[in-house]
C-alpha positions in Angstrom: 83.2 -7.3 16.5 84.5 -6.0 13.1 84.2 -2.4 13.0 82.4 -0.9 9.7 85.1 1.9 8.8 87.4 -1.3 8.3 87.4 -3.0 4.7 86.8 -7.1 4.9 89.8 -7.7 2.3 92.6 -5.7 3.2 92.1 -4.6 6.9 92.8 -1.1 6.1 90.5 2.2 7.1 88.1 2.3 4.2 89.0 6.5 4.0 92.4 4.8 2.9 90.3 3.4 -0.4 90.3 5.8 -3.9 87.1 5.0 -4.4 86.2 7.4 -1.7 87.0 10.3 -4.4 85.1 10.1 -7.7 86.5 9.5 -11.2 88.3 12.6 -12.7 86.8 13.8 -16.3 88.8 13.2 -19.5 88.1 16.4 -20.8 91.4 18.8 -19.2 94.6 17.1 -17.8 94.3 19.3 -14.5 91.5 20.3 -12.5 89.9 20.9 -9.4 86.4 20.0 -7.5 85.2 22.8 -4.9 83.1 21.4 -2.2 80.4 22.7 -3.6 80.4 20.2 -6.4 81.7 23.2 -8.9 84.5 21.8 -11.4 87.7 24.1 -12.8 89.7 22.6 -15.5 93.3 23.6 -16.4 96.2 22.8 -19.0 99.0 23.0 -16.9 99.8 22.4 -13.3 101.1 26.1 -12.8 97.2 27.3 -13.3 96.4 24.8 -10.8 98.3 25.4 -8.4 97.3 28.9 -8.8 93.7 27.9 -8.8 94.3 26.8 -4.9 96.4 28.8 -3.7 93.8 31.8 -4.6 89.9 30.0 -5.0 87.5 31.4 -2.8 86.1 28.0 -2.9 87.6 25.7 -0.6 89.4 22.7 -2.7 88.0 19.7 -2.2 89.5 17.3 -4.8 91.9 17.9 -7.6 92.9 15.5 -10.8 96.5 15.1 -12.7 97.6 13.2 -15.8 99.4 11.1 -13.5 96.2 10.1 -11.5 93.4 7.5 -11.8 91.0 9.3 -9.7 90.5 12.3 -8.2 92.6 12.7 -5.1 93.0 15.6 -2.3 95.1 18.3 -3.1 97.7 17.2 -0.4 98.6 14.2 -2.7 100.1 16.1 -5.2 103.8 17.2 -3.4 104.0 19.6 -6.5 101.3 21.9 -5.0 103.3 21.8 -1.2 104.1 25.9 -1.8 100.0 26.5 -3.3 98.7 24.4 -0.2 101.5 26.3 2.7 100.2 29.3 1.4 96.2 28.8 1.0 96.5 27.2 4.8 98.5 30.5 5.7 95.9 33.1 4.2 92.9 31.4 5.7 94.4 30.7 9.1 95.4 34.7 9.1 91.9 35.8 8.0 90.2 33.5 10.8 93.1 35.1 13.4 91.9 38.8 12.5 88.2 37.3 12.4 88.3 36.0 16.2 90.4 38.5 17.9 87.9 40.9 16.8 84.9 38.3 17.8 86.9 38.4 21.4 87.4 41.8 21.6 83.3 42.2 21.0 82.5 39.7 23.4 85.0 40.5 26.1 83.1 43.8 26.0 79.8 42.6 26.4 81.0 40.3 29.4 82.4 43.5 31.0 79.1 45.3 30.3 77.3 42.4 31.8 79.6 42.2 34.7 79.2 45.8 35.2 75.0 45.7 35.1 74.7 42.8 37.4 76.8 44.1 40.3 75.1 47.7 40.1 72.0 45.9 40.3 73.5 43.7 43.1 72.8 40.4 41.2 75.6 37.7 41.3 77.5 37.1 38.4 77.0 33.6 38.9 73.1 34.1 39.1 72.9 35.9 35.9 71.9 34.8 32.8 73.4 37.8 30.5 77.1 37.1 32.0 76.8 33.1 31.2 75.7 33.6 28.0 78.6 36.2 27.2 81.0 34.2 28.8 79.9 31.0 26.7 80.0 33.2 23.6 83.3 34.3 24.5 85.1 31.4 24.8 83.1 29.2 21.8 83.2 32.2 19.1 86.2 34.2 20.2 88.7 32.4 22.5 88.6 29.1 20.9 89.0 30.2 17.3 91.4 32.4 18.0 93.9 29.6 19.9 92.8 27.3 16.9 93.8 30.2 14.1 97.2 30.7 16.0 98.3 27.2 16.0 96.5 26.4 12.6 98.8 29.4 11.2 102.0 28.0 12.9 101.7 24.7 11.2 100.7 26.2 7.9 104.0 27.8 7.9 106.1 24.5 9.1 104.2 22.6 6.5 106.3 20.4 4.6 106.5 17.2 2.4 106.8 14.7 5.3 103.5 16.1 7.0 101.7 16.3 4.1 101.1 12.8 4.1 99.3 13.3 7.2 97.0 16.1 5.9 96.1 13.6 3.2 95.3 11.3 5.4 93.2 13.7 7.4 91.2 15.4 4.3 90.2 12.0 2.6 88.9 10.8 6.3 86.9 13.7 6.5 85.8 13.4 3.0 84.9 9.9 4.0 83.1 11.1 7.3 81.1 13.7 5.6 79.7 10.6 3.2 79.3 8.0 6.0 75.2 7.7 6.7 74.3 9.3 10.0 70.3 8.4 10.1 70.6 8.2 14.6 72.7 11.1 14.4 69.7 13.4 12.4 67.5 11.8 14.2 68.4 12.5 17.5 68.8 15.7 16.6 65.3 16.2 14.8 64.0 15.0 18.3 65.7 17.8 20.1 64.7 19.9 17.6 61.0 19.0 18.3 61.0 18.9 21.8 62.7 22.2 21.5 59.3 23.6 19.4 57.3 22.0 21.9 59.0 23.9 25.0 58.4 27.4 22.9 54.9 26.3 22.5 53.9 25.8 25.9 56.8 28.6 27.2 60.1 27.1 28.1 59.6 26.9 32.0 56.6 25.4 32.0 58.1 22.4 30.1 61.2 22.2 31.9 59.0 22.2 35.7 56.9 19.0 33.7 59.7 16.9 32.4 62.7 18.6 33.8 65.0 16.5 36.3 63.6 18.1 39.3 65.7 16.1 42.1 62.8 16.3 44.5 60.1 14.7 42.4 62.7 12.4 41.2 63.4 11.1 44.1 59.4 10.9 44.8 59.5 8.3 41.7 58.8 10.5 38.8 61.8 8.5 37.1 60.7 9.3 33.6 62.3 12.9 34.3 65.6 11.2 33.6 64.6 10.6 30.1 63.0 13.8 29.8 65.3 16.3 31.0 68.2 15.5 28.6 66.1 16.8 25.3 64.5 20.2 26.8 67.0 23.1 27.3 66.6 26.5 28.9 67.1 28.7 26.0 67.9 28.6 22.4 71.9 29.2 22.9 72.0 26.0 25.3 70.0 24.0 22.5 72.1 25.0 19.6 75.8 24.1 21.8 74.3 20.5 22.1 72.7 20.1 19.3 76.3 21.4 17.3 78.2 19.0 19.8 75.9 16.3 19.1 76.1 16.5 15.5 80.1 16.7 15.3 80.6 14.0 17.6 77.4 11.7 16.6 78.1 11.3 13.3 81.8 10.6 14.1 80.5 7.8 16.5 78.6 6.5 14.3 80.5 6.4 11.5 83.3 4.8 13.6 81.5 2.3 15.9 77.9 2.4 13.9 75.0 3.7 14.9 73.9 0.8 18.3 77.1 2.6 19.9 75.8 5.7 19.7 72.3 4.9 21.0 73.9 2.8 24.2 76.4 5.2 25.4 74.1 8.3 25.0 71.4 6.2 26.3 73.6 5.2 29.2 75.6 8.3 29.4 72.3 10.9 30.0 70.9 8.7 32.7 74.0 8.3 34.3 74.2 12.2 34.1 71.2 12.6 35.7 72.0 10.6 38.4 75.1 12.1 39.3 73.1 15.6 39.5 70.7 14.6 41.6 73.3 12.7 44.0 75.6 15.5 44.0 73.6 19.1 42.9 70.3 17.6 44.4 69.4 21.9 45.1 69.2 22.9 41.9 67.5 21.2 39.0 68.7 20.1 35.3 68.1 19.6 32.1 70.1 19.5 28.6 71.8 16.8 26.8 75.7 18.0 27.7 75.6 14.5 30.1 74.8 12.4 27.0 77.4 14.4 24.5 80.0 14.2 27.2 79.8 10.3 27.3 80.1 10.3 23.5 83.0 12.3 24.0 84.6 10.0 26.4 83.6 6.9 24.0 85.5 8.4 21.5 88.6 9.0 23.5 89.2 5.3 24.5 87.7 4.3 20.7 90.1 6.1 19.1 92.7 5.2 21.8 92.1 1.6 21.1 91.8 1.8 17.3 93.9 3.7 16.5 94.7 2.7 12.9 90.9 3.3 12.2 91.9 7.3 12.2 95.0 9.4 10.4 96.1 10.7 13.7 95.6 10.8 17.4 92.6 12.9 17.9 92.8 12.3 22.1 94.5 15.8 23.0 91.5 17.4 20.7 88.9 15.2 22.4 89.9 15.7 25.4 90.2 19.2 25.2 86.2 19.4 24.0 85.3 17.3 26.9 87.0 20.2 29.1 84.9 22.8 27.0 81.9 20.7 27.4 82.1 20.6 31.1 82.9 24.0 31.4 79.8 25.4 29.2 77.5 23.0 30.8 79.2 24.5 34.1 78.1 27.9 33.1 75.2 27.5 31.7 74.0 25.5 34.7 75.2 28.1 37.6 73.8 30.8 35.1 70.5 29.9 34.0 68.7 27.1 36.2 67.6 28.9 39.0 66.0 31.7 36.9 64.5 28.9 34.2 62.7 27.1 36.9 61.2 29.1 39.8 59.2 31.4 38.8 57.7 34.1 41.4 54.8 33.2 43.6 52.2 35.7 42.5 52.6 35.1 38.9 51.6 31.4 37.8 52.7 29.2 34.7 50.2 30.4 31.7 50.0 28.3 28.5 50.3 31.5 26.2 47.5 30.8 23.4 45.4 29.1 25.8 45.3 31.1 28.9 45.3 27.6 30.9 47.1 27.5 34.0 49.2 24.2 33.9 48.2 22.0 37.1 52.1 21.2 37.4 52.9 24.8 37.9 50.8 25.7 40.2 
């Protein structure tokens, strides 16, 4: 099976193609498109160059006389010292930005820590300390590793690996123009079934269609395909939905969209499975099963077609598989047990309604 990111004539990635970058204007010799569509012209290359070391706008395409079309910025060699210093600036700024992001958060674990055990509540019971040590390690931990190694290469950048950061911007200038109809559309149904769990109060929902191991293994099967699109509060939601998106579209992009749809298919019911096999105590719910499989897809995808992307990505996928399974570790131990068993004397209400659901009773 021919894969759609390859062209039918040449065999090469179609992000490889010029036509992936528009046609530059006659109007100025040198110029620059901002991702935001915004155009800067110049006379000389000097004012370009200056233009992106120093744009607040992040440089998505420039032109030259030399050049047919518009290409990325990392095609021109001439603007090696502009680029070394741009990629330096930014990956300082987000350096300062997430040490102070993990220095607020590692704070507000501590706090939490600190509450919990004067109260006499495991930490591993609480919701407040998995939710600051997921924020932790998504908004300060892992941009802060990222800004450290994205400054050391900035600094080492040179003309032999700016080939490969060509190859990497007009991929993901490709990617970000690749339909991605499953991808929204998965999505939009989380996003629904997300307004329908604040409608009718999130543990109602999740006691209904949540993969309660007990009534699964009664025969309510259907909580298999349930489970995976309700979550137990809007933090959880947004990680998968985030995950889903930056993987999905890849997936889909890469292998088209039937790929996606199996292996998450697959990938959330064998998730389910597992939990009730091996966590049959506790019940579940989330989508983390299905985004890890697509995670894993795209670790032997990429492994096997390898030409169809600028650079090994399987260090970097596997190292979000690791931060999948440690969030959905988290948020599991953290939040489960408080999201589904409510206490005896006070019964599941619809909010509007008044109605006592038969299911929670």
């Amino acid at each position: 099976m021919r894969s759609s990111s390859v062209t039918e004539i040449s065999q090469q990635p179609v992000w490889a193609s010029p036509d992936v970058y528009p046609e530059k204007p006659g109007s100025s010799p040198f110029g620059a498109l901002s991702r935001r569509g915004r155009r800067s012209e110049f006379e000389t290359l000097d004012a370009l160059g200056a233009h992106v070391r120093s744009s607040r706008d992040s440089v998505e395409a420039v032109w030259t006389p030399e050049s047919e079309r518009m290409e990325p910025p990392e095609a021109i060699p001439d603007l090696l010292e502009p680029l070394r210093d741009r990629f330096t600036d930014l990956a300082e700024a987000d350096a300062v930005d997430a040490r102070r992001t993990t220095v607020i958060f590692s704070l507000i674990l501590i706090w939490a820590l600190y509450a919990n055990l004067a109260r006499r509540v495991m930490p591993t019971e609480s919701v407040e300390v998995g939710l600051a040590a997921i924020l932790l390690i998504l908004i300060g931990l892992i941009p802060w590793y990222d800004a450290r190694r994205n400054r050391k290469s900035a600094r080492e950048l040179n003309e032999a690996r700016l080939e490969g950061e060509e190859q990497e911007a007009r991929f993901e200038r490709w990617l970000s123009q690749e339909r991605r109809f499953f991808t929204c559309s998965l999505i939009a149904l989380l996003a629904v079934s997300g307004a329908v769990q604040i409608w009718v109060e999130i543990d109602v929902s999740a006691k209904a269609a949540g993969l309660d191991k007990e009534r699964y293994r009664a025969g309510e099967i259907y909580r298999l395909f349930t489970a995976p699109f309700l979550h137990g509060h809007a933090l959880h939601w947004a990680l998968n939905a985030a995950g889903l998106w930056y993987i999905g579209r890849r997936v889909e992009a890469l292998a088209s969209w039937p790929h996606l749809a199996l292996v998450f298919l697959i990938s959330m019911v064998v998730g389910g499975v597992t939990s009730a096999q091996f966590m049959p105590e506790h019940p579940s719910l989330g989508a983390s099963g299905g985004v890890m499989g697509l995670l894993g897809f795209l670790l032997v995808f990429e492994t096997l077609h390898a030409r169809l992307v600028p650079h090994s990505t399987r260090r970097r996928l596997a190292a979000a598989l690791l931060v999948t399974f440690l969030i959905g570790f988290v948020g599991y131990r953290c939040s489960m047990p408080v999201l589904f068993f409510r206490s005896p004397v006070r019964p599941a209400v619809h909010v509007r309604t008044g109605r006592t659901w038969p299911w929670a009773e």
